[in-house]
N, C-alpha and C positions, 0 to 999 in steps of 0.2 A: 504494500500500500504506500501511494507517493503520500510527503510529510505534509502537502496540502489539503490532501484526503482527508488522514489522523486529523489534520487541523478541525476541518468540518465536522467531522464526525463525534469531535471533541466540545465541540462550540454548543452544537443544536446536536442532541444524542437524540436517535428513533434505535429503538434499541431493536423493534420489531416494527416491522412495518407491513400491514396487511392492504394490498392494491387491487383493487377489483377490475378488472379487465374487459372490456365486451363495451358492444355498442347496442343499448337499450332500444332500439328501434328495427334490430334485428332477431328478432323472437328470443330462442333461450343464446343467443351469444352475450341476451341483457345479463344474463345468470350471475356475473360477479356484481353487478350492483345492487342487485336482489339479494344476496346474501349479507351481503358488508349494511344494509340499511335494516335487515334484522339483526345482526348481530349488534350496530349500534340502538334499537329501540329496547333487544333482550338485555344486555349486558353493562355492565360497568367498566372500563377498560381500564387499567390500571397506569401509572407513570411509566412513559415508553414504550407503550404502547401505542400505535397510531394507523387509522383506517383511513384511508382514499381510494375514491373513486377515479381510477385512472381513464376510465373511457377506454377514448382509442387515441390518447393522446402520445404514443411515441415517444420520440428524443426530449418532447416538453418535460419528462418527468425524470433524466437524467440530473438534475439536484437532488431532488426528492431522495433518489437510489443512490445517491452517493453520501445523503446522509443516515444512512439504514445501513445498521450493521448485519440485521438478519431480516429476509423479507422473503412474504407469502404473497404467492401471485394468485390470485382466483377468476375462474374464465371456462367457458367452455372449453373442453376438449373433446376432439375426433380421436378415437380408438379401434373403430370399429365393435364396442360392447354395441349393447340395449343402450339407446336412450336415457336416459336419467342414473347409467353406473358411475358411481363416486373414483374416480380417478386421481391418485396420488404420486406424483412423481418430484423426484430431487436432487440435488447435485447435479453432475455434468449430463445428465439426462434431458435437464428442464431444456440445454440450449438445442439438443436435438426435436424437442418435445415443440418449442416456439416455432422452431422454423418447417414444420411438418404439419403441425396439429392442431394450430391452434385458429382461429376463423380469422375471417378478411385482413384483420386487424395486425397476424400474425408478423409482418413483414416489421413492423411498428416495434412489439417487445425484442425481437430477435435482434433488432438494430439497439434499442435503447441498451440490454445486454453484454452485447457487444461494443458500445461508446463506454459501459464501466468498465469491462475490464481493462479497452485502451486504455485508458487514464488510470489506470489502474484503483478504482474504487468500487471495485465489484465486491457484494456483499458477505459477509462470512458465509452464509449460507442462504441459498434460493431454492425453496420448494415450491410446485404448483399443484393446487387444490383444483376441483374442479370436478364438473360433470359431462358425461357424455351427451351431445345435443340431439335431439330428433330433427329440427330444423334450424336454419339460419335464413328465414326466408323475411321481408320486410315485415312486420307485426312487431305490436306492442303488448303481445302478451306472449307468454312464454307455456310451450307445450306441457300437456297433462304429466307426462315424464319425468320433465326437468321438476314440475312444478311440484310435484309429488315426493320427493329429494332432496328439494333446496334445504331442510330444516336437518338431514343427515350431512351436508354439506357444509352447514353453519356448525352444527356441532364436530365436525372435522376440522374446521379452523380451530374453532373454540382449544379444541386438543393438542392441538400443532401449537398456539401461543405458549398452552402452556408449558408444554414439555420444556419448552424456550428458557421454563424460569417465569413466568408471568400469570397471575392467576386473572382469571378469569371470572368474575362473580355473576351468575344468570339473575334479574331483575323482573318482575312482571314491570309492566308499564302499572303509573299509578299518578293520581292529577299533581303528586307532589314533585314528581320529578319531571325536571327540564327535558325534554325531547324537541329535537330539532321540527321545524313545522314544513314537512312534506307532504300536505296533505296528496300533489298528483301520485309521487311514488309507491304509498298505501295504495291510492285507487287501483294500482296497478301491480297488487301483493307484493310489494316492498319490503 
């Protein structure tokens, strides 16, 4: 790691960084922001912990990744399983996994991946969470499959954090606690 890197990483710590991946407007490719919007209504996320919604934003989220020491990508994945199979890959796999398997978007993480480790700020560890899609087709909602899953999905992150070292508290929602006001994303099982 260049002493730049160390720098950043020293400055602003994401100790874990969980990045939802997919483009909401393509059925289940939305799946990682459908997860990451439960797990932020379920849970309490503890210090250094940190959730975004990457989109299909690309090289824009090379800060983001070079301030993450350990980071969870979540996204559909092509497998060739069933539809809505929970898929876990990690290590040097993830880069074959990006540039192979993952929807439209794919060309985007492979690169962003690829600019950390040039500059050498690639994270201690990159695992991808994820499900298998039935479609990627234009829709804003996401097939029976996926949809049927997302909550084995979220608790698959949930687990991955913690192993990390970070715990994890599940939370009902309740009128006392602050929750971000999404109301389109619920409309749309958020």
């Amino acid at each position: 790691m260049s002493g730049d890197c160390a720098r950043e990483r020293a400055g602003k710590p994401i100790g874990v960084l969980v990045l939802g991946l997919g483009n909401v407007l393509l059925g289940d490719d939305g799946l990682g922001a459908a997860a990451l919007a439960r797990i932020e209504r379920g849970y309490r996320l503890p210090p250094g912990v940190r959730l975004e919604d990457g989109g299909t934003l690309g090289l824009s989220l090379l800060g983001l990744l070079a301030e993450s020491d350990r980071v969870i990508l979540v996204d559909a994945v092509r497998t060739g399983s069933a539809p809505g199979t929970l898929v876990r890959i990690d290590g040097e796999d993830v880069m074959d996994a990006v540039r192979e398997r993952l929807s439209p978007h794919q060309i985007g993480v492979a690169d962003l991946l690829d600019a950390a480790r040039l500059i050498d700020c690639y994270p201690t560890t990159v695992t991808l969470l994820g499900l298998a899609p039935e479609t990627i087709d234009l829709s804003v909602t996401r097939s029976n499959a996926v949809d049927a899953n997302l909550d084995q999905l979220v608790e698959a992150v949930v687990r991955e954090v913690q192993s990390l070292g970070y715990e994890m508290v599940h939370e009902a929602e309740s009128e006392g606690r602050r929750r971000p006001n999404r109301d389109l994303a619920r409309h749309f099982g958020m």
